[in-house]
N, C-alpha and C positions, 0 to 999 in steps of 0.2 A: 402573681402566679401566672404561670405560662399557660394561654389555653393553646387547646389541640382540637384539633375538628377532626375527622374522619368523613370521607364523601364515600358512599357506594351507592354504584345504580348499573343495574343489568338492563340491557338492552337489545335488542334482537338484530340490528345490524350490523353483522360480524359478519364478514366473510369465513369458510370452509375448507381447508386443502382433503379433509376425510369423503372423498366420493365415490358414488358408484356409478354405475350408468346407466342409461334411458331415464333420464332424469325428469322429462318432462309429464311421463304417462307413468309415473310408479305411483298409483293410488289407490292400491289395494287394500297394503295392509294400514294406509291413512284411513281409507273407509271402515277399516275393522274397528283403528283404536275409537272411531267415531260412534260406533254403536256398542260398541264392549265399556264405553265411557257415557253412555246415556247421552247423545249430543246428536237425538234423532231427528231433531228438528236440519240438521247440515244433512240429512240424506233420506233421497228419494230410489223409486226403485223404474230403472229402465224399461222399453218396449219389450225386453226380453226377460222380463225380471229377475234383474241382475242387480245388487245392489251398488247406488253411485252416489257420490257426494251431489248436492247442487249447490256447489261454490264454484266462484269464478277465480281459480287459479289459476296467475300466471306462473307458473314455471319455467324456469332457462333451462332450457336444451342440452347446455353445454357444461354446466358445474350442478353438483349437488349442493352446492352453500346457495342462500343469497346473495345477489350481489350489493357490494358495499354501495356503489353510487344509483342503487335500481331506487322507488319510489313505488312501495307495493301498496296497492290494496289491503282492506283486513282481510280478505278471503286469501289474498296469495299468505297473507301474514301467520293466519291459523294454519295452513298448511307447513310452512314451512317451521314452527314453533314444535309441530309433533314431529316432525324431522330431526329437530337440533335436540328435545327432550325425550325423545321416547325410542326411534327409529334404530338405533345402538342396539335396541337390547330388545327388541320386539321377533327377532327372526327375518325381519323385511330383507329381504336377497338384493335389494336393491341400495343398500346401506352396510359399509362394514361391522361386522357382530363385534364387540368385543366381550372378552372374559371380565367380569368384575372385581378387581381387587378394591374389600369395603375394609372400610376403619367404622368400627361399630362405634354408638354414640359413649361419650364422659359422662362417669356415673354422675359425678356432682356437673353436671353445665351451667357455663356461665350465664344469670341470667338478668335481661337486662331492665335498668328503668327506663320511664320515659315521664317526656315533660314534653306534650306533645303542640307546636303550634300551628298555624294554618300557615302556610305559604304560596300564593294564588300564581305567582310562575309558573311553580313545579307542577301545580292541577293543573294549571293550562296544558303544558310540556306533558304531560300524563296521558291528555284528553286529544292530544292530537298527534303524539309521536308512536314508534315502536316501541317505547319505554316499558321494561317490564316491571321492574323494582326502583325506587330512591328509599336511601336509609341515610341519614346523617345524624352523626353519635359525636357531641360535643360535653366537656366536664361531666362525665359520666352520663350523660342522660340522650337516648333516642329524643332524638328534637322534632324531624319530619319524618313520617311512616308513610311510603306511600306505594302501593302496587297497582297495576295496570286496570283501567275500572271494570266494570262488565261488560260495559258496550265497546270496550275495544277486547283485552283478550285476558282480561282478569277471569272470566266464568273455566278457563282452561289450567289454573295454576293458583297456587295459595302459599301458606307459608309453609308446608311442608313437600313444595316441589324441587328436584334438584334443577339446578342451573348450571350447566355448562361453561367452565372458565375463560373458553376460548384462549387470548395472549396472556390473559391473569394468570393462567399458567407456569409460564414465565418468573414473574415474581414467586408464586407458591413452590417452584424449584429451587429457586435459588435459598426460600426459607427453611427448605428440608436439606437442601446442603451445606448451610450455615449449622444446624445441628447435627451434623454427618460428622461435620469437623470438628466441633465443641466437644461430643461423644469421643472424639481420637480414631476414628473411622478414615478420615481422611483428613492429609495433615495442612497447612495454612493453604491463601489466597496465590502464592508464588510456588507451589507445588508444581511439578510438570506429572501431565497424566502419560508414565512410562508403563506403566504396570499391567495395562488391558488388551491383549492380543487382539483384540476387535480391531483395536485403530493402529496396530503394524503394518509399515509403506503405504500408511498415509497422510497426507498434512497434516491429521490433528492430535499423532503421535509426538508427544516429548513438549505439548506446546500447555504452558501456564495455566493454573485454574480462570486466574482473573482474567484472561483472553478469553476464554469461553462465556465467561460472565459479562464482558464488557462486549463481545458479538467483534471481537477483532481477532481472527485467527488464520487471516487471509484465505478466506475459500470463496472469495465473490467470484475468481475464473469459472468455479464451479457449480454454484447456487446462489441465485440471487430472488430476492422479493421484489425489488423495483423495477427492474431492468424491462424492456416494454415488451410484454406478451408472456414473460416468464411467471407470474404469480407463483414462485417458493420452488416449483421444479426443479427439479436437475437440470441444467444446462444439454445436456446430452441428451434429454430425452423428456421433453415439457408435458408427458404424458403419463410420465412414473410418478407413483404419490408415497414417497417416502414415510408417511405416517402412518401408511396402513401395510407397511413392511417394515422386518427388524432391520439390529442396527447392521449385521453381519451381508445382508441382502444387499442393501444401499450400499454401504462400503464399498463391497465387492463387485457392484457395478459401476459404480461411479467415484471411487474414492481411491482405488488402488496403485501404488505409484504415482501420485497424486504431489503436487509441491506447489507449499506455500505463496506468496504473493502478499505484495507490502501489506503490514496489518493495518485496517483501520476498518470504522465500523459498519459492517455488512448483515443489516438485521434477517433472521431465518429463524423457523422454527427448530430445522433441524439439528442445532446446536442446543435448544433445551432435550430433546428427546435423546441427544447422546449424554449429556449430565444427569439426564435423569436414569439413566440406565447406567450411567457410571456408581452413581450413589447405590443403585442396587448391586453393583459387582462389587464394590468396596463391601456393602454392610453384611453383603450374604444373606445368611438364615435369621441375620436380625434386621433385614431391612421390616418386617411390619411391625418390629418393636420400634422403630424409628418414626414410623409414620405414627403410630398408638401414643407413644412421648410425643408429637408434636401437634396432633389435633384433638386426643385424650385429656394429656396433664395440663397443653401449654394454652390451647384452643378452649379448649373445654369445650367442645360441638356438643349441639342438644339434639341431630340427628345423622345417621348416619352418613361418611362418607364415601364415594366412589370415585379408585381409578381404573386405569382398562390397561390388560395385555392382550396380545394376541394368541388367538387361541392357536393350540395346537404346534405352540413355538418352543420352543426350549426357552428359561431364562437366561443360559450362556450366551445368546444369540442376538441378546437384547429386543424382549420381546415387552420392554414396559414401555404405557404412553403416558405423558404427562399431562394428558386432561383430566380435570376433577371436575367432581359435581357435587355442588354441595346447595344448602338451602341461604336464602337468602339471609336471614340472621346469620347462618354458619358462616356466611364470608365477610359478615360487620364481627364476627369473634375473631375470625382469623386477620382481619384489619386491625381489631384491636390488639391482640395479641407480638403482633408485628409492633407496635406504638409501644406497648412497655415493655416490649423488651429494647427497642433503641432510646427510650428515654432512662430504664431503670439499669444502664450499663452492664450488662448481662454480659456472659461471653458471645452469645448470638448479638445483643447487640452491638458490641464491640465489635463483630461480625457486619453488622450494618453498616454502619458509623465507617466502617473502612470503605465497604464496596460504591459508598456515597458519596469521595473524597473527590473523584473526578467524573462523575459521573457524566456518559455521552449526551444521552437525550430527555428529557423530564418526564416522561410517562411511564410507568411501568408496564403497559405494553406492546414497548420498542425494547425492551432490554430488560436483562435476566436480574438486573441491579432491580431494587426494590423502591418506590416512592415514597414518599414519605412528609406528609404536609405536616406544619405545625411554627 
């Protein structure tokens, strides 16, 4: 018998392209969620009586994420954890709002056993890292359950907190456009996307599904992650943040008359945010039936899901974002789920199985291909 492991573990050091500004002194509505969440002990009250955290938050000045190579305190760590979980949907003017599109929980969810063992790395790694969740589901059974303890940043999150996908994103695109196509919504992996007035005189008119899937559709003159000083920006203007503008805005500044350049692979986010806005112009009025078939019937989530548009956008304009937030079981379901469907030949995963065949780079969060241990 063939075993199959599944690894999942959320972590808090992910970089951010979703920012606002004055990033270093927005602590206002942090000190709200702090006392509107009983966590009165993180706050005292000023010579002016004013309410203030007393934590020792470093904040960067310059981005609203973390940064990836920083080495934060827990103080900077709690702050920045109700940034990534909360700050979205709280009103803070200092964080882009989004609109919630939810996929409400599967009546029957999937639900799981376990056969639980101790494994003293992963406490270590627990007790000393940003580590917010490890779950590993092997021949059916949760094997290690482990979430962040109290004395790091467990006392802020449990099993019914969403977590932000960050590049998982990525993969969970490509999963909902694997049943876009299965549905006849949109036709194979060699389809050219002619069809969507968005990307008219621009490079990513007429050009392959599996090009956009595989992050080769030559736009590195244009956008780049690597390139040194650019973190995912436009090239033109390393100060525009594509993810908190639709797809019609970006285009139209930076994409128009625009031509290709040899393909090969130029990882960016902004190539999931145009598929994933593609799959809502293909599906129309049935795109939350697509998303309901794949984290309802396929997933079976036990709570609800959330993605984000932006508000006050049109959906012609391309106003969906492809981050999800879902609870930490909900993304070992949707790990699973992804598992039998590439092992139980499904047409999704016939759909896997193909976009795996060359696959560029081995993680699913370098590319829209999906990972797949086993």
């Amino acid at each position: 018998m063939k075993t199959v492991f599944l690894i999942l573990f959320l972590i808090l050091f992910a970089s951010s392209n979703i920012l606002a500004k004055n990033y270093s002194q927005s602590f206002l509505y942090f000190n709200d969620y702090l006392k509107n969440n009983g966590f009165d002990k993180y706050l005292e009250l000023d010579s002016n009586g004013h309410l203030q955290n007393n934590l020792n938050i470093k904040a960067h000045k310059n981005r609203w994420g973390i940064d990836s190579d920083s080495n934060p305190n827990k103080d900077t760590l709690i702050y920045y954890l109700y940034k990534y979980q909360h700050s979205h949907l709280d009103g803070n003017p200092y964080t882009k709002q989004w609109e919630t599109v939810e996929i409400k929980p599967s009546k029957k969810p999937y639900e799981f056993k376990f056969n639980l063992i101790e494994d003293k790395f992963v406490k270590k790694q627990m007790q000393t890292k940003g580590i917010l969740s490890y779950l590993y589901f092997q021949d059916d059974y949760v094997l290690i359950d482990e979430i962040s303890p109290k004395n790091k940043l467990g006392e802020f999150i449990d099993n019914e907190s969403k977590f932000m996908s960050m590049s998982m994103n990525k993969s969970v695109t490509s999963y909902i456009l694997g049943h876009a196509m299965c549905d006849g919504y949109i036709g194979g992996l060699d389809e050219r996307i002619n069809d969507w007035p968005l990307l008219s005189n621009s490079l990513y008119d007429n050009q392959k599904i599996i090009d956009f899937l595989n992050m080769s559709v030559g736009d590195q003159k244009y956008i780049n992650e690597f390139k040194d000083g650019t973190t995912g920006h436009p090239l033109a203007d390393l100060t525009y943040e594509y993810e908190t503008n639709d797809i019609f805005s970006t285009i139209g500044l930076f994409f128009k008359n625009s031509e290709k350049s040899k393909s090969y692979y130029n990882y960016n986010g902004f190539i999931t945010q145009l598929l994933f806005n593609y799959i809502k112009h293909k599906t129309g009025e049935d795109f939350q039936k697509i998303l309901n078939k794949v984290f309802q019937d396929k997933v079976k989530i036990k709570h609800s899901v959330h993605f984000g548009k932006m508000r006050n956008t049109s959906d012609k304009l391309g106003n969906g974002h492809p981050m999800v937030r879902m609870t930490r079981f909900d993304y070992l379901r949707l790990a699973k789920a992804i598992m039998d469907d590439y092992q139980n030949d499904t047409c999704v995963g016939k759909y896997l199985k193909e976009i795996q065949k060359d696959y560029i780079f081995f993680l699913c969060s370098f590319s829209l291909r999906i990972f797949i241990c086993g």
